[in-house]
C-alpha positions as CSV (number, residue, x, y, z in Angstrom):
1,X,-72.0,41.9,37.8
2,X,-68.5,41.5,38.9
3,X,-65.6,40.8,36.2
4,X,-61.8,41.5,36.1
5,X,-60.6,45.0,35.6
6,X,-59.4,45.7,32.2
7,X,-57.5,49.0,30.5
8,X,-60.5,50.2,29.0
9,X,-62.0,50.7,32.4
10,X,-59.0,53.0,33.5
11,X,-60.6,56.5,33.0
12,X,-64.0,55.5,34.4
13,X,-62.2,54.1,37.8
14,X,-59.5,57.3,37.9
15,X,-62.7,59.5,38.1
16,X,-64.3,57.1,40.9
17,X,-61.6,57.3,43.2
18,X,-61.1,60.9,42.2
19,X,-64.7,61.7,43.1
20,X,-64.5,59.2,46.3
21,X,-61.2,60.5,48.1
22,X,-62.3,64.4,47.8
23,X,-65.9,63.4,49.3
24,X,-64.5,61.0,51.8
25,X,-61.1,62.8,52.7
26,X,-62.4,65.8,53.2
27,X,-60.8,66.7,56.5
28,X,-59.0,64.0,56.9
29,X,-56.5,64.3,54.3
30,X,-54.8,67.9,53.3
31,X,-57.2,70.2,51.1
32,X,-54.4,70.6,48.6
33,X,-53.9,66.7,48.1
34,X,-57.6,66.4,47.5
35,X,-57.3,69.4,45.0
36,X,-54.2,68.4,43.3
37,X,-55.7,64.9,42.2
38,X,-55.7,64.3,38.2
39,X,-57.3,62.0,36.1
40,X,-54.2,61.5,33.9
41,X,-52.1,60.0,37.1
42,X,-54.6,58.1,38.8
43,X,-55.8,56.1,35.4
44,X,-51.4,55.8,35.7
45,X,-51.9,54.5,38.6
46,X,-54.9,51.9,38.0
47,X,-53.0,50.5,34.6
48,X,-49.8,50.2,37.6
49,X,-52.5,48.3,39.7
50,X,-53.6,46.2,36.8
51,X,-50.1,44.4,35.7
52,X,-49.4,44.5,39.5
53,X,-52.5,43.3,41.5
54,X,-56.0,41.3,40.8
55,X,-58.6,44.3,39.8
56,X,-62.2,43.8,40.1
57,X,-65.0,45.6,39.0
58,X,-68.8,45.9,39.5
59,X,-70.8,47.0,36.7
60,X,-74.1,47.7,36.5
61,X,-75.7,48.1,32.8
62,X,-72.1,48.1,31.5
63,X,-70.8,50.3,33.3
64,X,-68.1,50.2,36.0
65,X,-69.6,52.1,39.1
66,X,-66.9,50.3,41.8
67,X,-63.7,48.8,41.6
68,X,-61.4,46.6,44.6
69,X,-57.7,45.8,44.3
70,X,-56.2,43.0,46.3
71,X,-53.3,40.4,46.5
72,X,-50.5,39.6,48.5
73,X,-49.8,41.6,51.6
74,X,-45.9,43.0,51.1
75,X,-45.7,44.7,54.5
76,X,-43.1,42.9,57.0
77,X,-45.5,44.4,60.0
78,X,-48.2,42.0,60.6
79,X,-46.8,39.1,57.9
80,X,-49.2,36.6,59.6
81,X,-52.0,38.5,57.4
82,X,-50.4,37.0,53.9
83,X,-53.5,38.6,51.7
84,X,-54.3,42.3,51.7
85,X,-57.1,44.5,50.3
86,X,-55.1,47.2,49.1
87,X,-58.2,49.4,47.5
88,X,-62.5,49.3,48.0
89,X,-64.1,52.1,46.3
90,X,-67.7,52.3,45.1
91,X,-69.2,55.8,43.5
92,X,-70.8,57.9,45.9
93,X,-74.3,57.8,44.2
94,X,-74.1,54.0,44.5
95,X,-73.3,53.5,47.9
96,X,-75.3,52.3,50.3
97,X,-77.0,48.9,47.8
98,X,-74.5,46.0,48.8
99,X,-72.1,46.8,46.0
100,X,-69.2,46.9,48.1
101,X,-70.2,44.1,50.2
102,X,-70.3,42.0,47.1
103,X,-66.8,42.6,45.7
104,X,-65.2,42.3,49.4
105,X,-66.6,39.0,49.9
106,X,-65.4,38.1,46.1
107,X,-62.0,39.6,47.1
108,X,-61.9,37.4,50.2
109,X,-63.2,34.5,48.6
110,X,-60.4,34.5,45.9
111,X,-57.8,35.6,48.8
112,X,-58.9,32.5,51.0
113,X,-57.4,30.2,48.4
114,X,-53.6,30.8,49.3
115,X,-54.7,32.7,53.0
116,X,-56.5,32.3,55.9
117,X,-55.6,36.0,57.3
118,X,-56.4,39.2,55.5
119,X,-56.2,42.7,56.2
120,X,-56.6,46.0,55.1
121,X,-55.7,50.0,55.9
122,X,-58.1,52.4,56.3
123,X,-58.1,56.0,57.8
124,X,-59.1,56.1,61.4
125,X,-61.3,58.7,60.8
126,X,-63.3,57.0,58.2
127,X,-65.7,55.8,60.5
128,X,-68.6,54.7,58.0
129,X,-65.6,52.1,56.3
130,X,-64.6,51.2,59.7
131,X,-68.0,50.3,60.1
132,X,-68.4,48.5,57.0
133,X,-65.8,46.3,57.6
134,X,-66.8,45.4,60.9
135,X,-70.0,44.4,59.5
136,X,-68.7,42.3,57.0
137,X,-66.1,40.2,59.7
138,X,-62.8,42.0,60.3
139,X,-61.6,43.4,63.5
140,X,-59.2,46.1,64.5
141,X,-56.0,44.4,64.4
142,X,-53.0,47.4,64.5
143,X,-53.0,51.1,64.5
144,X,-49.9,53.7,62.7
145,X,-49.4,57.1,61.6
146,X,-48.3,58.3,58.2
147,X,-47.7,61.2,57.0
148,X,-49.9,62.1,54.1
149,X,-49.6,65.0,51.8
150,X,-48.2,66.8,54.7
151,X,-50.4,65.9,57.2
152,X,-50.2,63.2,60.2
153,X,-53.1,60.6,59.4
154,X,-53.8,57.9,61.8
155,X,-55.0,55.2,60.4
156,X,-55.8,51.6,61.4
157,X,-55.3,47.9,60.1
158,X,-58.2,45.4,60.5
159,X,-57.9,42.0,59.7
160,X,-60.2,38.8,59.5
161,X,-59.2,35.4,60.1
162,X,-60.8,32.3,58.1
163,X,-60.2,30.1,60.9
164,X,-61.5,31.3,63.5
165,X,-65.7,30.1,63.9
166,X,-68.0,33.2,63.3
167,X,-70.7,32.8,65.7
């Protein structure tokens, strides 16, 4: 079931993305960001997300196993994209069972009411999301660098338009 994120949810999501990033990172981001990540900042951070952007969140039996932020894209680089998905993370032992595939295409579906071009960041590296996202419509639209914890990351933009006819 998919529902709006709420502050009860905030540990149970921290310790998702906690779990997610040093899994998926690993290599790609430094060691010592990966190691330095605390529960206490990132449920800071999801309460942040929750005044600031649209939460969602799949449960299954009650409980929240992944979560997806989006809203407005606030970058002046590629403005024609007006909504972004800003965050997509399901637990690693769920994976892999069309969760994420169901809360992107609710994201997009709320998005497509104001917007007709969204995008989202990921690392280049991340292949398997890369390929995700592919899957589910979106196309490699822009690439940059940023300099995470230290470290160079390259990482690319891929966007899907409403518009345009899927074939």
């Amino acid at each position: 079931m998919i529902r709006k994120g709420k502050k009860e949810d905030a540990q149970k999501i921290a310790r998702i993305k906690i779990d997610n990033w040093r899994k998926t990172y690993a290599n790609i981001f430094p060691d010592e960001l990966l190691a330095k990540l605390q529960l206490n900042n990132e449920i800071k951070k999801y309460l942040d997300n929750l005044k600031n952007r649209n939460v969602i969140i799949y449960e299954k039996d009650e409980e929240p196993i992944a979560y997806c932020y989006y809203g407005n894209q606030k970058r002046s680089k590629l403005n024609e994209y007006g909504g972004e998905i800003f965050a997509l993370y399901v637990k690693n032992e769920c994976q892999e069972r069309g969760v994420g595939t169901k809360l992107l295409q609710d994201a997009i579906r709320e998005l497509s009411k104001e917007n007709k071009k969204i995008l989202l960041w990921c690392a280049k590296q991340n292949a398997r999301a890369i390929s995700f996202y592919k899957k589910n419509g979106f196309e490699i639209i822009s690439e940059e660098t940023e300099n995470i914890g230290g470290k160079d990351v390259e990482k690319v933009a891929l966007g899907i338009n409403l518009e345009k006819p899927i074939y």
